[in-house]
C-alpha positions in Angstrom: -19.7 -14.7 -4.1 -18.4 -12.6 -7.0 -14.5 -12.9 -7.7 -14.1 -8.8 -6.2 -16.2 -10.2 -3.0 -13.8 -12.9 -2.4 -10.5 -10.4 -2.8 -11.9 -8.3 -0.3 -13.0 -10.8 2.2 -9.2 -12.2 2.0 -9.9 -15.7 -0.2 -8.7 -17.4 -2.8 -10.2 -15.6 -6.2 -9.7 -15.0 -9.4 -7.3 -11.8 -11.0 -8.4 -12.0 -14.5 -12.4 -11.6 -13.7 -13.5 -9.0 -15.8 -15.1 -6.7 -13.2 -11.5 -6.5 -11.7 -9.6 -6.1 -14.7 -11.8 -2.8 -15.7 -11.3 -1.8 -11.7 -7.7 -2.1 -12.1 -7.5 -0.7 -15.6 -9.1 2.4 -14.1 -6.7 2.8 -11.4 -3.7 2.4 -13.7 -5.5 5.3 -16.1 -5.6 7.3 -12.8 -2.0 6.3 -12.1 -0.6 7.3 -15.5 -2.5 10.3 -15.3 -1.3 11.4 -12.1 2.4 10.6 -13.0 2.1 13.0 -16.6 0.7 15.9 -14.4 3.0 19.1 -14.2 4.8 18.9 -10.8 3.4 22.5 -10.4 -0.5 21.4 -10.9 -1.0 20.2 -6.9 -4.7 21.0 -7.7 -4.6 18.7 -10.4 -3.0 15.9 -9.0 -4.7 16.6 -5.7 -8.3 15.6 -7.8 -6.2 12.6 -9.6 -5.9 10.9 -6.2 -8.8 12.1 -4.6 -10.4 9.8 -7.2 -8.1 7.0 -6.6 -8.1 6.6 -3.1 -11.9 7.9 -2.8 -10.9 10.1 0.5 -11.7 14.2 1.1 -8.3 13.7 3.3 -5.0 16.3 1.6 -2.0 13.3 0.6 1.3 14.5 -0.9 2.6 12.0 -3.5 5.5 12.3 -5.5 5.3 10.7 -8.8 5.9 7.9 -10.2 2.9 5.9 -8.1 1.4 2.9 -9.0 -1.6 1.1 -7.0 -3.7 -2.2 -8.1 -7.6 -0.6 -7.3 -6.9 2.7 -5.1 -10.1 2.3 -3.7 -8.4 -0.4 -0.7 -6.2 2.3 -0.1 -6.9 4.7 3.2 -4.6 7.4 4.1 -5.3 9.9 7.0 -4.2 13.5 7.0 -1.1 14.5 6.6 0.1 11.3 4.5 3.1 11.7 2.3 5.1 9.3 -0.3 8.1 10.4 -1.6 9.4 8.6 -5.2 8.6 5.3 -6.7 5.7 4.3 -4.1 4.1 1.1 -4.9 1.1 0.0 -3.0 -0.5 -3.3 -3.9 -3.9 -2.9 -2.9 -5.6 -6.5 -3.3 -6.8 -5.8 0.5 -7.2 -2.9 2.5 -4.2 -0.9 3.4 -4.9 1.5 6.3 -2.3 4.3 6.8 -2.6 7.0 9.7 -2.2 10.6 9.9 1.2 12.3 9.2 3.1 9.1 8.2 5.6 9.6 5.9 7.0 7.0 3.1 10.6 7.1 1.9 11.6 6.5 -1.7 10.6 3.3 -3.2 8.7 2.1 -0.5 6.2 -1.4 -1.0 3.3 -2.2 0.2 1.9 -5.5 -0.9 -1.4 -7.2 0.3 -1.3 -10.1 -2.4 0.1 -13.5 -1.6 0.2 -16.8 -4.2 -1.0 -20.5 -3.4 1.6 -22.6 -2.3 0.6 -25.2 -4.0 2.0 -24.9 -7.8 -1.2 -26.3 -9.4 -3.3 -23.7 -7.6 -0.9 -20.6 -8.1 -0.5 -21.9 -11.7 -4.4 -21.8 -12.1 -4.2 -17.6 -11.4 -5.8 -18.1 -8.3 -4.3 -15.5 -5.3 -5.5 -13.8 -2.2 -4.9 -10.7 -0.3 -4.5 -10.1 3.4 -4.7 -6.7 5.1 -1.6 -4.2 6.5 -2.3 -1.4 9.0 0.5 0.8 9.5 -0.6 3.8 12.5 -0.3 7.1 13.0 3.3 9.3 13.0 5.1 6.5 11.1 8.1 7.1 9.3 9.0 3.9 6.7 12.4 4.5 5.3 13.6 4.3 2.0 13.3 0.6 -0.2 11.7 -0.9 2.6 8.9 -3.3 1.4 5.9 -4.1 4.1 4.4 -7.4 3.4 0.7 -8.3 3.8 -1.1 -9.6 7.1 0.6 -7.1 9.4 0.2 -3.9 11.5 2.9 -1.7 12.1 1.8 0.6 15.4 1.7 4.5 15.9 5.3 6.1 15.9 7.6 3.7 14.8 10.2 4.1 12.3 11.1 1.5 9.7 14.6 1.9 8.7 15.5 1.7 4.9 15.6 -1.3 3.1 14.0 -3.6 5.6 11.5 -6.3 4.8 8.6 -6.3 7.1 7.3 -10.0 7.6 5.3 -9.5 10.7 3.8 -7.0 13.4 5.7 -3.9 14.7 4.5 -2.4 18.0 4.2 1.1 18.8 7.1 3.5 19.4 9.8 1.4 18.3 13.0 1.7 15.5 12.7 -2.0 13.5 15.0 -2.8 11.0 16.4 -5.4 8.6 15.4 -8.1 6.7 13.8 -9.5 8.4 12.6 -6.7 10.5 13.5 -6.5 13.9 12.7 -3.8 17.2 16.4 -2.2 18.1 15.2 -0.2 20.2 12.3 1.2 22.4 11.4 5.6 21.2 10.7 7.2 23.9 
């Protein structure tokens, strides 16, 4: 298996392989790209991401972004991130239609070895995040990898997401946590 193979199925691989250096080396040109454009260029920036994220589907991104390949990334229609997004995409992250991303939001699929020798060696691996349709993820909060978050739910600001969150729910805090049922 090639080193991208093996980050995609979720194993142990290595960062510095050349293949995924030039794959992230694009995205970050894309990134940087996207961040420089006139605010009032949507056309422009629409293209940028288009690109990125490989999708026909509309987004609205505020800049700064900043994504590891761009390519793991899927977004339905209707998807907006406001400021600062970050979405580390060593594995798939799936996002429905018409969620919505706060400020500063986090999205990270990569996890480290917890064995020092191996995470010392550059080895890492990604695990996926799903997060459904009509969610709303709240300012700072930072979503953490091998987790689906279901259709509806709100994530309150500044909460770290360690595990699932059902469907039409209100979870917040750090760790996450359901307060209370939407109905």
């Amino acid at each position: 298996m090639t080193e991208k193979e093996k980050m995609l199925s979720g194993q142990l691989y290595l960062s510095t392989d050349e293949e995924l250096t030039r794959e992230r080396n694009y995205a970050k040109r894309l990134c940087f790209k996207f961040n420089k454009t006139d605010p009032t260029r949507h056309d422009r920036k629409m293209a940028i991401l288009k690109k990125l994220f490989r999708t026909d589907n509309n987004c609205y991104i505020e800049p700064p972004f900043y994504c590891d390949y761009g390519y793991n990334i899927i977004v339905g229609k209707g998807f907006y991130a406001n400021h600062g997004c970050v979405i580390l995409d060593v594995n798939t992250v799936k996002i429905g239609d018409d969620a919505l991303l706060g400020p500063g939001v986090q999205i990270c699929t990569p996890l480290h070895p917890i064995d020092h020798c191996e995470r010392n060696s550059g080895l890492e691996y990604g695990l996926p995040i799903e997060i459904g349709n009509n969610v709303w993820i709240g300012a700072g909060a930072v979503i953490l990898p091998d987790l689906k978050i279901g259709n509806n739910s709100i994530i309150g600001a500044g909460s770290i997401v360690t595990g699932d969150i059902p469907s039409n729910v209100l979870a917040v805090g750090n760790p996450c946590k359901v307060i209370k049922e939407i109905t």
